[in-house]
C-alpha positions in Angstrom: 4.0 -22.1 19.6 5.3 -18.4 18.9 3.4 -16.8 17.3 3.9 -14.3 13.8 4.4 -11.1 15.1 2.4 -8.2 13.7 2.8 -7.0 10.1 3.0 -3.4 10.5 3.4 -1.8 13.8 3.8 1.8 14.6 4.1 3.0 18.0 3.9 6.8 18.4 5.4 7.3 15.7 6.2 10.8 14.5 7.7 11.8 11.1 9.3 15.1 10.4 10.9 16.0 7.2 12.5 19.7 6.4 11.5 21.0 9.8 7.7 20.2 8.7 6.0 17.4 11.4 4.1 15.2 9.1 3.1 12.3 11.6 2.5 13.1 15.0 1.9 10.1 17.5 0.9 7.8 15.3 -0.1 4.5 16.6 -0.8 1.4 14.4 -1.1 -2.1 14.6 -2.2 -4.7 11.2 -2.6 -7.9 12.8 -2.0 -11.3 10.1 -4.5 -12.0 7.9 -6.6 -8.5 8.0 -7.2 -6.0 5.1 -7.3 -2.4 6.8 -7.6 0.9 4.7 -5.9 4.1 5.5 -8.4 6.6 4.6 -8.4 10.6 4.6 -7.8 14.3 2.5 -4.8 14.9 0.8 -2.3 15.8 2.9 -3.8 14.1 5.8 -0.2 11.5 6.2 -1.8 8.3 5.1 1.0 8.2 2.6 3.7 9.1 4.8 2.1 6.4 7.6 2.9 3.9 4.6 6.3 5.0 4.0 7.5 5.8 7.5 6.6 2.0 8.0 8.4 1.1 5.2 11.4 3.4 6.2 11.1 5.6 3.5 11.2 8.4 5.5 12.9 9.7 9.0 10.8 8.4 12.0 12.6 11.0 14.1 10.2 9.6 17.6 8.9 6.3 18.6 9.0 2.9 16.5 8.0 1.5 13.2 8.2 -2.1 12.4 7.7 -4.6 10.1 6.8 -8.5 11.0 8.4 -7.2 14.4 11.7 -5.4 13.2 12.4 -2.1 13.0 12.4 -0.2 10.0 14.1 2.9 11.6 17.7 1.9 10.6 19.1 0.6 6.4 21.0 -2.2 8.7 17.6 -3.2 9.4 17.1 -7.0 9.6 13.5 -6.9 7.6 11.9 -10.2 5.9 11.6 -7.7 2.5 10.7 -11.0 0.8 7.5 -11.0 2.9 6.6 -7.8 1.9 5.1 -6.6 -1.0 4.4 -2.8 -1.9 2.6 -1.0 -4.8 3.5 2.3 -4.8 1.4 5.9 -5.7 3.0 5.8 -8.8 5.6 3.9 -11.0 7.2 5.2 -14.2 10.0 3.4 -16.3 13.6 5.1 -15.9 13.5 7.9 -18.1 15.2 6.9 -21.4 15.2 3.2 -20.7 12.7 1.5 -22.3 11.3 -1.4 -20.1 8.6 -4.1 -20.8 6.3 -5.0 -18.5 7.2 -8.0 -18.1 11.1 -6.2 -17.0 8.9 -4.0 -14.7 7.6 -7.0 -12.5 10.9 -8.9 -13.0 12.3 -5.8 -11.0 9.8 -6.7 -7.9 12.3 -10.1 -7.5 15.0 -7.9 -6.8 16.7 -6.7 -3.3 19.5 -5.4 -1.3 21.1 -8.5 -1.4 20.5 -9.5 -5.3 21.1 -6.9 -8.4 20.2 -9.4 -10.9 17.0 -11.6 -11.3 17.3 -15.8 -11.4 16.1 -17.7 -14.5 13.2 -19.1 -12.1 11.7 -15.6 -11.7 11.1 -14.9 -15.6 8.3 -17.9 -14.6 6.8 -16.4 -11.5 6.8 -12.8 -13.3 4.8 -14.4 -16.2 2.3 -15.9 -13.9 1.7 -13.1 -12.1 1.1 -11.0 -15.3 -1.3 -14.5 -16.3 -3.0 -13.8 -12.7 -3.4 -10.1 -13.3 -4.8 -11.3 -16.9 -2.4 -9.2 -19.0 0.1 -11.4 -19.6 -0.5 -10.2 -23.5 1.6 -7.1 -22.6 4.3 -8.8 -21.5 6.7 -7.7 -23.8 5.1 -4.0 -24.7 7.1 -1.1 -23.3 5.7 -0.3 -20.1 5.4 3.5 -20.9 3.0 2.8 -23.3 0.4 1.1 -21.6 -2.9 2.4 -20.0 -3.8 3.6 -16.3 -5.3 0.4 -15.6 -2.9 -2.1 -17.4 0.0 -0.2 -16.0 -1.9 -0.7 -12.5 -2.1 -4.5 -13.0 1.5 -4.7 -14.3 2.8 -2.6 -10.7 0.4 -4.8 -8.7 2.1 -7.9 -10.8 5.4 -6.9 -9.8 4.7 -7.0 -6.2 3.2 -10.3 -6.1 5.7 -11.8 -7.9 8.0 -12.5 -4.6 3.8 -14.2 -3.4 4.4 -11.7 -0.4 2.3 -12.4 3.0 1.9 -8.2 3.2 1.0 -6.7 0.7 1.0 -2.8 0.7 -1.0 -0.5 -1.9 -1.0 3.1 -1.6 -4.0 4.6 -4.2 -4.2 1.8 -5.9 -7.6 2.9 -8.0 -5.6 6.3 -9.2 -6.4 6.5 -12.8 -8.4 3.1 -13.1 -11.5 3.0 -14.6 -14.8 1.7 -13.0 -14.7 -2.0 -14.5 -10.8 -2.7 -13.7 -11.0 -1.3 -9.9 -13.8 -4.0 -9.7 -11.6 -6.9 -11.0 -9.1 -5.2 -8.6 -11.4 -6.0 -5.4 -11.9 -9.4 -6.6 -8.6 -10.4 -7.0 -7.2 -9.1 -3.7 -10.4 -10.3 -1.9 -8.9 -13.9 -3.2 -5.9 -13.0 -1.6 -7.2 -12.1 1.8 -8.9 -15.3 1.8 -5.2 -17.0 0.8 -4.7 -15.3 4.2 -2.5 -11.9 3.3 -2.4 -9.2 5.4 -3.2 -6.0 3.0 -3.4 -2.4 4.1 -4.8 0.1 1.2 -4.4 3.8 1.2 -7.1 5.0 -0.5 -9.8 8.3 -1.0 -12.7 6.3 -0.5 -14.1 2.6 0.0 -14.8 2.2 -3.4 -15.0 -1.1 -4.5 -13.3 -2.5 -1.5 -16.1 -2.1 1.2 -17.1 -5.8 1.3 -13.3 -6.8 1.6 -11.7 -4.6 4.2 -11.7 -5.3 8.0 -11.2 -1.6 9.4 -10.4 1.7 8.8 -7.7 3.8 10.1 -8.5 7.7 9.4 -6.0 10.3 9.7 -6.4 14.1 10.1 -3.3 16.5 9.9 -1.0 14.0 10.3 -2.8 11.8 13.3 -4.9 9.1 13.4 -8.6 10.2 14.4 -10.2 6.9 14.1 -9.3 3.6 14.5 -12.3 0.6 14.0 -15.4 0.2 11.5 -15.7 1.2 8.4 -17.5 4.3 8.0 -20.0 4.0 5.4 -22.3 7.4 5.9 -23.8 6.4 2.5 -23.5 4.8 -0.8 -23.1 4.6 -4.6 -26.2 3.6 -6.4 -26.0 -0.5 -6.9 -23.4 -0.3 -4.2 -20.5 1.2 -6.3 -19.1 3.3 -4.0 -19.0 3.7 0.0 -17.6 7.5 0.6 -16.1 8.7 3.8 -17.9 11.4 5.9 -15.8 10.9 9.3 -15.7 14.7 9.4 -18.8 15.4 11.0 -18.5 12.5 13.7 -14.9 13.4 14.7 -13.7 17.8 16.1 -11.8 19.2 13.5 -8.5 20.8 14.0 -6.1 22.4 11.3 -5.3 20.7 8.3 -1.8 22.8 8.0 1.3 21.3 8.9 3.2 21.8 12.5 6.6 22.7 12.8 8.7 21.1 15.3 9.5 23.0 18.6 
């Protein structure tokens, strides 16, 4: 039986934009089925690890893949319909008013398909029903909270019921009571088997759900295993990260290429 190949694969893989080296060597590999958080400072490439996986940006050495294909080239022959991503940030078109339930309608969409089927109005309703805010369905998204616009952006990429599912910052200006319902619901789907991978500042809420951590420093990966967990929140709130003291330092500025 073949087996799936890896999720996300990165095999030193550097990423250089404006003559500025913002990945350096980076190797990476999410296996099916685990939840691994890409933890460090701003600035430190866990970002750019996510997007230079996704193709986003120019891997200028080595390899990045998704589900074993290589997400180097736009020709690329990626299962996108596998894949779900929730970005930093997500903001309707400027001057176009969109619903929410238009904003997860857009997560259907593709290369290969400009216009969403009558079947996915259904799936985008349930996953606004499984976010529990299918009540702002039809308010403009613009409008709408931190937290509910979180949901609706987390909504929209489940909508396509991906087997990766991608978050970068996904707590960013959600309050303490929503990034808990956040951890339960994507702890239900690890269990359901997805692979997730989470940029985030700290554990947070997630401690009990992820697998590893991946750590990066100026653009490298420093540590690769456990979760660091040098202490926590009262009542277990919060798990910060304190790699700095365990791992050399070296310059948090970016290098130029040669």
């Amino acid at each position: 039986m073949q087996l799936d190949p890896d999720p996300v694969h990165l095999e030193s893989a550097s990423v250089a934009i404006g003559g500025a080296r913002l990945l350096t060597d980076v190797d990476l590999q999410v296996h099916p089925g685990e939840a691994v958080a890409l933890l460090g400072a701003n600035g430190s490439g866990k970002s750019t690890l996510i997007r230079a996986a996704l193709g986003q940006v120019p891997v200028v050495s080595g390899d990045a893949q998704l589900f074993g294909m290589s997400t180097r080239h736009a020709a690329a022959r990626v299962p996108w319909p596998r894949i779900g991503y929730v970005p930093q940030r997500l903001s309707a078109a400027s001057g176009v008013p969109a619903t929410a339930l238009e904003v997860v309608l857009t997560g259907a969409l593709g290369r290969a398909r400009w216009w969403p089927r009558r079947s996915d109005r259904a799936r985008a309703l349930a996953a606004l029903e499984q976010l529990g805010v299918s009540e702002l369905a039809h308010r403009p998204f613009g409008v709408l909270s931190g937290g509910q616009a979180q949901r609706v952006v987390i909504a929209r990429a489940l909508i396509r019921d991906p087997d990766l599912l991608i978050l970068d910052e996904p707590l960013a200006g959600v309050d303490l009571l929503t990034q808990s319902s956040f951890a339960s619901l994507l702890s239900d789907l690890h269990t359901q088997g997805r692979t997730i991978v989470m940029v985030l500042h700290e554990l947070g809420p997630f401690a009990e759900l992820l697998d590893r951590a991946v750590v990066l420093r100026a653009g490298r990966v420093i540590h690769d295993g456990d979760l660091p967990r040098d202490h926590a929140h009262p009542h277990g709130a919060h798990d910060h990260l304190h790699v700095e003291h365990a791992m050399p330092t070296e310059p948090e500025t970016q290098r130029s290429l040669p």
